[in-house]
N, C-alpha and C positions, 0 to 999 in steps of 0.2 A: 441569360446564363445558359451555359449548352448542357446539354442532356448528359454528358461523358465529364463534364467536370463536378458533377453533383458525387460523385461516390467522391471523390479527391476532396472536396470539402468537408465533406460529414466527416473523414479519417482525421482531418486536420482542426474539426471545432471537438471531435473525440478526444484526440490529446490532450488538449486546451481544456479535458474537463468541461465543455461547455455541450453537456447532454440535452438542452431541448434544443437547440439548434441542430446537432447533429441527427438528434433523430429526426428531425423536420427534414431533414436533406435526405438520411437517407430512405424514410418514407414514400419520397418524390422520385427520385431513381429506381426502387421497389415498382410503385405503380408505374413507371414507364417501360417494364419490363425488364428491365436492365440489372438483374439478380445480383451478380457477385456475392461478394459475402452480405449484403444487404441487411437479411434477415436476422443473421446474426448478431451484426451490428445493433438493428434494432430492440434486440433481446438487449444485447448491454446495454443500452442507452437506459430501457427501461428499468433494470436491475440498478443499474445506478443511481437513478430518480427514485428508485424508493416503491416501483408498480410494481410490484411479485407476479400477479395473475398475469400480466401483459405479457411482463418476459417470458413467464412458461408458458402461455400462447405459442409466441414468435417461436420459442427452441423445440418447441413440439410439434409444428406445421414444418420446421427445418430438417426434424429427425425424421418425417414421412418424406420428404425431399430428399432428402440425400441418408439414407439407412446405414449408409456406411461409412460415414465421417462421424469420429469422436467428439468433434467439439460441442456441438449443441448438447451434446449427452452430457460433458463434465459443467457445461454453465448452468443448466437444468440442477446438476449439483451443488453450485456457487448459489443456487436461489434457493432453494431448500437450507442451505448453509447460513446464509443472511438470513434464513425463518427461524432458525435455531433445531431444527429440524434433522439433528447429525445422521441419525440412522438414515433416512433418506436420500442425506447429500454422500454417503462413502457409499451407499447402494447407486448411484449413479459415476460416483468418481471411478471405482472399481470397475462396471462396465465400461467408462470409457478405455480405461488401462488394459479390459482384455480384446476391447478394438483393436487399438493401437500402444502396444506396452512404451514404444517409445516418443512417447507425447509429452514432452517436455513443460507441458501446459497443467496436463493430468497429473502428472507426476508433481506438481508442485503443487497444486490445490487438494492431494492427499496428505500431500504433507503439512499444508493446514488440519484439515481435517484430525489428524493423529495429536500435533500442537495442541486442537482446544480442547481432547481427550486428554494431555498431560499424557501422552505417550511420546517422552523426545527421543530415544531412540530411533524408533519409525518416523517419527517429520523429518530428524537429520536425514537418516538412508533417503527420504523420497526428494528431499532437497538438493544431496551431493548427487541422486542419481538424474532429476533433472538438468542441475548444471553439469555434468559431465557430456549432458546431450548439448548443450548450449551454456556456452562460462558467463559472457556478459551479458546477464542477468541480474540486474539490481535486487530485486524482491528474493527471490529463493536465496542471494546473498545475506540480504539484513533478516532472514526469518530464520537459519541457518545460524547467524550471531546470534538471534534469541534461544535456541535451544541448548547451545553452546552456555549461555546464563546461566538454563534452567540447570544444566550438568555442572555448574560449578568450571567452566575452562575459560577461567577470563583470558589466556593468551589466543584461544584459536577465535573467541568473542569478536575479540578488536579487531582480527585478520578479516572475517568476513565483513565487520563494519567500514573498513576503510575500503573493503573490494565493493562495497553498495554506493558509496560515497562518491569514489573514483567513477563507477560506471554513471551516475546519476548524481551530480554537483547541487539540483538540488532536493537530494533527499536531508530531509530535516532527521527523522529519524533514525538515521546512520549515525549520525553526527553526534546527536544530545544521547544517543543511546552507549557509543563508544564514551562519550564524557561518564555518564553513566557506574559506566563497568571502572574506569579510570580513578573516579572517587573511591569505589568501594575499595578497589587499589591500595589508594591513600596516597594517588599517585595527582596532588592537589594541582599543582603546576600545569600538568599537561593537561588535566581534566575543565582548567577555565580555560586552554585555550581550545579547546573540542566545544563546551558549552558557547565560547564568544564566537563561534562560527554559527553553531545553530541559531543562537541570538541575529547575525546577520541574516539567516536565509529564511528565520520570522522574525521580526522585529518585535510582531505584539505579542508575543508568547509568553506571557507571564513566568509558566513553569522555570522558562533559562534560567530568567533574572532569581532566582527562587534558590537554583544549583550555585550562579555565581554567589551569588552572599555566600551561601554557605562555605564554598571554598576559600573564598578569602578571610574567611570567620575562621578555618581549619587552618589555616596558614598564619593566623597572627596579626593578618593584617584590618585590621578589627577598626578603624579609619575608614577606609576604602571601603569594610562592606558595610559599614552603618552612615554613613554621609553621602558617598558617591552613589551607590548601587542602591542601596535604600530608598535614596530619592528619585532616583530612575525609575523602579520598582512602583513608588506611588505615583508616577506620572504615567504610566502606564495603563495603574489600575485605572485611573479619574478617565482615562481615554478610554478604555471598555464601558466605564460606569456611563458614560455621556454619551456611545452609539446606542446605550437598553433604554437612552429617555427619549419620550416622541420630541424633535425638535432638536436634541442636544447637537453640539460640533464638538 
């Protein structure tokens, strides 16, 4: 394996979600000197897994590295944020912001930030001002539909969920969360066929199956949701129940 193709793979076991192999890679590119975003990388990987102290290692040996790039500054905030640690994590999102106000990255993980504060006001503004830096953005889309909820605007809800959906075919929670907004609608029709997508793009999902009964119970078709879906519903569950037994298939 050549030494130039290691950062290309960790990027590509990174996507895949597949964090200890990427950080094994780019660990191995790191020690060969061959920096790029490496470190950084490494920080997520860590953050991902669930190592806090690692990560802030890695974003703090990066912020002495390089002083004047925002990013390690706003992940340093992302791990603080996963500690539950808010004051912490807007003390670092903020400085990343007055690095670089137009940091598309920062700008959006403030707007988390404001989110878990129950301030949607401030998440929207930091939301539409990251997408404005950059539109195809799945995340700041479907976070953007949630505060759009929290305000009561189920029309502009569904607009952001179908724009998360379209950029990302398979964001699940675009999909079950526009079903979602659609029910409270009473808008039953459309909202089994938003829920029967999600149900595709997780099959084991319980919750789906949970939404369609219900719609088809709100619809009258009370057949359908107690025979069909029902039964589907406990095949499901027996298939969760029999991966928690040692042994089970």
């Amino acid at each position: 394996m050549g030494v130039d193709s290691l950062y290309d793979q960790g990027e590509e076991a990174y996507a895949r979600g597949e964090f200890v192999q990427a950080l094994a890679l780019f660990t191995e590119e790191w020690e060969f000197g061959h920096s790029g975003d490496c470190l950084n990388y490494m920080g997520c990987c860590h953050l991902s897994l669930g190592e806090y102290p690692e990560a802030v290692s890695c974003f703090e040996r990066l912020r002495q590295k390089s002083p004047e790039w925002e990013r390690p500054v706003f992940n340093l905030g992302r791990v603080y944020f996963r500690l539950g640690e808010l004051d912490k994590a807007f003390h670092y999102y903020e400085a990343a912001l007055g690095m670089n106000p137009a940091s598309e990255d920062a700008l959006y993980y403030m707007g988390t930030y404001y989110y878990e504060v129950g301030d949607y006001v401030q998440a929207r503004q930091c939301y539409e001002q990251s997408l404005k830096l950059n539109e195809a953005q799945p995340e700041p889309h479907l976070n953007l539909g949630m505060c759009y909820v929290r305000m009561s605007d189920s029309k502009s809800a569904l607009k952001e969920f179908e724009r998360a959906y379209e950029l990302d075919p398979s964001c699940y929670d675009a999909v079950r969360n526009k079903g979602l907004v659609l029910q409270d609608m009473r808008k039953f029709k459309a909202a089994l066929n938003a829920f029967g997508l999600a149900a595709k793009i997780r099959p084991d999902e319980t919750e789906c199956m949970t939404d369609i009964i219900y719609c088809y119970a709100k619809l009258k078709d009370y057949e359908t949701a107690l025979r069909n879906q029902a039964l589907r519903f406990i095949e499901k569950l027996e298939v969760a129940v029999a991966k928690q037994i040692p042994g089970g298939s």
